[in-house]
N, C-alpha and C positions, 0 to 999 in steps of 0.2 A: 510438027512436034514429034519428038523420036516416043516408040511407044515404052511400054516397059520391057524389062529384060527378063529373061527364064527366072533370073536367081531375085530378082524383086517381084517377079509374079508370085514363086515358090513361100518369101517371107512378108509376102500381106498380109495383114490381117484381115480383110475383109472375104478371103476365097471360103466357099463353105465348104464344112468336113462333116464328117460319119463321126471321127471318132475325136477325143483328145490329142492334139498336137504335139503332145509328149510321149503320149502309148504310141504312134504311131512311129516316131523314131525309136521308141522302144523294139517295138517290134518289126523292125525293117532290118534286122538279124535275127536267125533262129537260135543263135548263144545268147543273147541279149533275151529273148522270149523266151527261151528255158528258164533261164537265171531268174526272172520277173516270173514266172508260174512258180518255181520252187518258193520264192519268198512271197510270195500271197497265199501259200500255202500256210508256211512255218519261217522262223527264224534260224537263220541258216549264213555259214559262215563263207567265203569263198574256195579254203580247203576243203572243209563237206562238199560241197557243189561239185569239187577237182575228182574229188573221191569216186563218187557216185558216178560221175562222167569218165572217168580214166583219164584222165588228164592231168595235165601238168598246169597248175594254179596260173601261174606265168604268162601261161599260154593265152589268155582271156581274160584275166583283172582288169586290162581295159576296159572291157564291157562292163566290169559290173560299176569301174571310174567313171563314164558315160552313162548310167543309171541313176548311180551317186549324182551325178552334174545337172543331170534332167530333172530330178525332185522326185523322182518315179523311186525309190528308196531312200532309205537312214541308215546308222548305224546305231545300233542301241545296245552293244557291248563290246569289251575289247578285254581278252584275257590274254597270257603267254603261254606260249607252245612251242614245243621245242627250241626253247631260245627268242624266239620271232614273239611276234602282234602277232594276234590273230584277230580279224574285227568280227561283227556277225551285225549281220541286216536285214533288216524286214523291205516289205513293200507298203507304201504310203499313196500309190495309184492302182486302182483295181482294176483288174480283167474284164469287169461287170458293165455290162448295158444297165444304167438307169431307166423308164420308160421316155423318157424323150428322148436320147438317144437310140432306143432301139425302134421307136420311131420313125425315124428321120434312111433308116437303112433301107434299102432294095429290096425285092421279095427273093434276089437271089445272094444274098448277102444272109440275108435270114434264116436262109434256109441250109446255106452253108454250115453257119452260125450254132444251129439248132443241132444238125445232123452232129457236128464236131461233140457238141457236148452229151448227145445221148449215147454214140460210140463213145467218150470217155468214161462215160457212166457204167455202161453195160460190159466194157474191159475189166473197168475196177470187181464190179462184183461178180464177173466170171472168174475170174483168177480169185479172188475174196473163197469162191465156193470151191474151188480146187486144189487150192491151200490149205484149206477147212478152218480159215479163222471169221468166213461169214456169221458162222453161230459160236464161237467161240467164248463170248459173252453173252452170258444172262441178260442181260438189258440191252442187247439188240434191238433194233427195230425196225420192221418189213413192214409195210402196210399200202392197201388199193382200195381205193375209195372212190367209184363212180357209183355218179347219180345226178340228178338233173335239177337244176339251178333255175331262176329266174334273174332279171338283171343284175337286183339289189344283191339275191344270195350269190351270185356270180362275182359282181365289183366286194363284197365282204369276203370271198375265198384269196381273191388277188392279193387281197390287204393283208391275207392272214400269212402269206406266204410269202409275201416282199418282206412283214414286219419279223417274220421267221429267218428269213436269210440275212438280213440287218444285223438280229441280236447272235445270232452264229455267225458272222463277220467278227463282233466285238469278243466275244465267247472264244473263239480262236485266236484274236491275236493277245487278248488278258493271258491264255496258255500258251500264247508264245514268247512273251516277256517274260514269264513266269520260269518256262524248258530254257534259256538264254542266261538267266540270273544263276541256275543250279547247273547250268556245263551240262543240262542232258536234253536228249534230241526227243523223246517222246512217244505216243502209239501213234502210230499212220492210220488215218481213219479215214473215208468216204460218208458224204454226206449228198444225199441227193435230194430235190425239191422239182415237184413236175407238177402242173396244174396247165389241162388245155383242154381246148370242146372237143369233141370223139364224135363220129357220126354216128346219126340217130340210128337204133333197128327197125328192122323194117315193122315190126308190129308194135312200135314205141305209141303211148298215149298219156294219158294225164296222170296215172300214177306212175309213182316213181319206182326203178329196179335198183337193188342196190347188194353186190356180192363184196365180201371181204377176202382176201388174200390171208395168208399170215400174219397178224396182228404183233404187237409190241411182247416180247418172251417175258412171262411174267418174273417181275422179281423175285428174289431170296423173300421169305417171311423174316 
């Protein structure tokens, strides 16, 4: 009996994967992965995209047709521009490890994983503070919060911080539907969420140490 072939191994369903089989064709181009971070971002049109890249639209609408086709975005406007369509699309598959998927990964997959978005993190608010639009708003907020946990308060910090990224998931795309309906693109903001064990000091015991950082800039009265 002849066995299978590369391209019927390749579209089994039963091979196991890391990731979704759709991000993963997403992201087996780095224009396609640009494209899919921009619009998990914001709502955003392929000319903007062109814009921002120097580019000519032309050049890579395919990609974002192959995005469109994978269900990995939508369309959820379409105005005229200079004569033309223009459409504008979001992202409808996230960039995001759920915990069973982040699970299921390598310890060197993780780590990759992890390093990429702390360097994204610490790009955004180096340049944030050299710009000088880090404190630019009154209602900023900077904040460090170590201190030592037990299980229960351990499993209720995770929670608080999955259920925190969830409703800023919804929170962002409500104001990307919202920047899409009005033709205008919005403030560019960083939002960071870090929660991990930190090794103990060496003179560490039963009471708890706990130092604050610069806390949330008080409001306007």
């Amino acid at each position: 009996m002849a066995g299978r072939t590369m391209r019927e191994l390749c579209e089994w369903d039963e091979l196991k994967t890391f990731f979704d089989r759709r991000l993963i064709k997403a992201l087996g181009h780095p224009v396609r992965e640009h494209i899919l971070a921009v619009l998990n971002e914001r709502v955003a049109s392929g000319s903007e995209i062109a814009e921002e890249l120097g580019a000519d639209v032309s050049s890579f609408y395919h990609h974002i047709e192959e995005l469109e086709k994978l269900g990995c975005i939508e369309r959820v406007a379409t105005r005229r521009r200079r004569g033309a369509r223009e459409h504008f699309f979001r992202a409808k598959i996230s960039v995001f490890f759920d915990d069973v998927a982040w699970g299921r990964l390598p310890p060197t997959l993780k780590w990759d994983q992890t390093a990429g978005v702390l360097q994204a993190l610490f790009d955004d608010a180096t340049e944030a503070l050299s710009e000088g639009t880090f404190n630019a708003r009154d209602d900023r907020h900077a904040s460090w919060s170590p201190g030592f946990f037990d299980a229960q308060g351990w499993e209720e910090t995770v929670d608080l911080v999955n259920d925190a990224l969830e409703r800023l998931c919804a929170i962002r795309e409500a104001a990307a539907s919202r920047l899409a309906e009005a033709g205008e693109r919005g403030m560019p903001a960083t939002v960071g969420i870090l929660a991990f064990e930190t090794p103990a000091p060496a003179d560490s015991g039963p009471t708890s140490k706990q130092s604050h950082g610069p806390g949330k800039a008080p409001s306007p009265a």
